[in-house]
N, C-alpha and C positions, 0 to 999 in steps of 0.2 A: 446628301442622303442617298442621292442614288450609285454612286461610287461606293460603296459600303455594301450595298446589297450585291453589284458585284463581280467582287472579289472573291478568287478561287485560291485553293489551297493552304497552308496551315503558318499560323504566327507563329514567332519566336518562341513566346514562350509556348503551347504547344508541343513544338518539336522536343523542345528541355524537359519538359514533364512524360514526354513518351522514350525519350532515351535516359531518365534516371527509374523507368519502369521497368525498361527490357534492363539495364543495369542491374536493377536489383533483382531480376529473376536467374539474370545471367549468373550472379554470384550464389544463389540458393541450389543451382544446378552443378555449378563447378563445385561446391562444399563436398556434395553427395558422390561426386569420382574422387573426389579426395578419399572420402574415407571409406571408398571402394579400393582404391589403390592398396592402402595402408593395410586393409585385413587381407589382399592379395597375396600376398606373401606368409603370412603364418601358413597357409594348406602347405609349404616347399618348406617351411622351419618343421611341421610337424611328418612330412615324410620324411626328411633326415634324419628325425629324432626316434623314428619306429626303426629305421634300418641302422641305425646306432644301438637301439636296444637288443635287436638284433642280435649285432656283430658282439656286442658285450654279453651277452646268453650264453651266445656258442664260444667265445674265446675262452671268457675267463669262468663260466659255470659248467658248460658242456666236455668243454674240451679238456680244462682240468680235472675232471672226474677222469675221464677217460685216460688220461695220460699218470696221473698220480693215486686215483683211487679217490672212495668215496670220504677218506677224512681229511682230505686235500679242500676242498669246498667247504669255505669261509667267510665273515664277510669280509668285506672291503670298502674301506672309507671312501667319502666322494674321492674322486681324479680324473683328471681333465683330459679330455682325448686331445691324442696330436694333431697338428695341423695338418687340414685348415680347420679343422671342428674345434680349435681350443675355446671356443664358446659355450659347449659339452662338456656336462662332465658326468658321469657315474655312478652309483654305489650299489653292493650288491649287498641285500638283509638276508643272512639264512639262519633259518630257525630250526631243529628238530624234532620230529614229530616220531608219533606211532600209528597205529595200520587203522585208527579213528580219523585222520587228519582233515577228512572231507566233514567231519562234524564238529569234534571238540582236541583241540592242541594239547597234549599229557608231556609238559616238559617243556621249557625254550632253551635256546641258546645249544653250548656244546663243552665240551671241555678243550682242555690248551692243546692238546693234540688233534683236535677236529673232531672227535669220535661223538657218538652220541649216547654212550650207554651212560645211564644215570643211575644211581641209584638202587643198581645191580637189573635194570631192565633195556634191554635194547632196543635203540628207536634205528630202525631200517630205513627211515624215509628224513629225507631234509628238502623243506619247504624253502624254494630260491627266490625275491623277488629284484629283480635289476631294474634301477630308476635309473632315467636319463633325464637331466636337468637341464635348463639352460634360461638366460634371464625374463623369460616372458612367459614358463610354462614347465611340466612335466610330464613324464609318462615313464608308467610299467608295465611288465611283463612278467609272469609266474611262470614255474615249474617245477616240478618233484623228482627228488632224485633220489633213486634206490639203492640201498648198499648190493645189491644184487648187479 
């Protein structure tokens, strides 16, 4: 009996129940860098995807007007940018509008020439939106383009 009383430090079993403890905290902590990893990277997927919407504003909505005129600006089905962005891809919705367009739309779409006069009234403004696409998300960007 007195041999029992003693004895310092910790039994077998002891030791096995205090390392499937820190085990099992060990693993509830590493989960949590896990799926800190994982959303680490969408903030770099969605800054490429604002400087792609960008680059497709000014190339193919800005620069087109400027280069061909305002019935040049049309839409454009999705299409995938080059590499390395082939993961990207694009579309540009344009709509035509009149000098209302910050309230109520008088008129969509356009005719097969680009233009926008309908119905013998002329819509001077076309409403641009360019989406950039890619498998985990989206984003756009607007802008109004004047026949002027």
């Amino acid at each position: 009996m007195n041999i029992l009383n003693n004895q310092k430090g910790f039994s077998l079993i002891e030791a096995i129940i205090v390392i499937i403890v820190i085990s099992v905290g060990a693993i509830g902590v590493l989960s949590v860098f896990t799926e800190g990893m994982r959303g680490a990277a969408d903030p770099l997927i969605t800054i490429q995807a604002v400087e792609l919407t960008q680059e497709a504003m000014e190339q193919r909505v800005i620069g087109l007007k400027m280069s061909n005129g305002f019935n040049a600006v049309q839409d454009v089905a999705a299409t995938a940018f080059s590499a390395p962005f082939t993961n990207f891809s694009y579309s540009v919705d344009v709509t035509c509008v009149d000098s209302n367009f910050g309230n109520a739309q008088v008129g969509t779409g356009y005719n097969a020439d680009g233009s926008c006069d309908q119905t013998g009234v002329a819509r001077n403004y076309k409403l641009a939106v360019v989406t950039v696409t890619w498998p985990l998300g989206s984003i756009s960007t607007t802008t109004v383009l004047a026949r002027y």
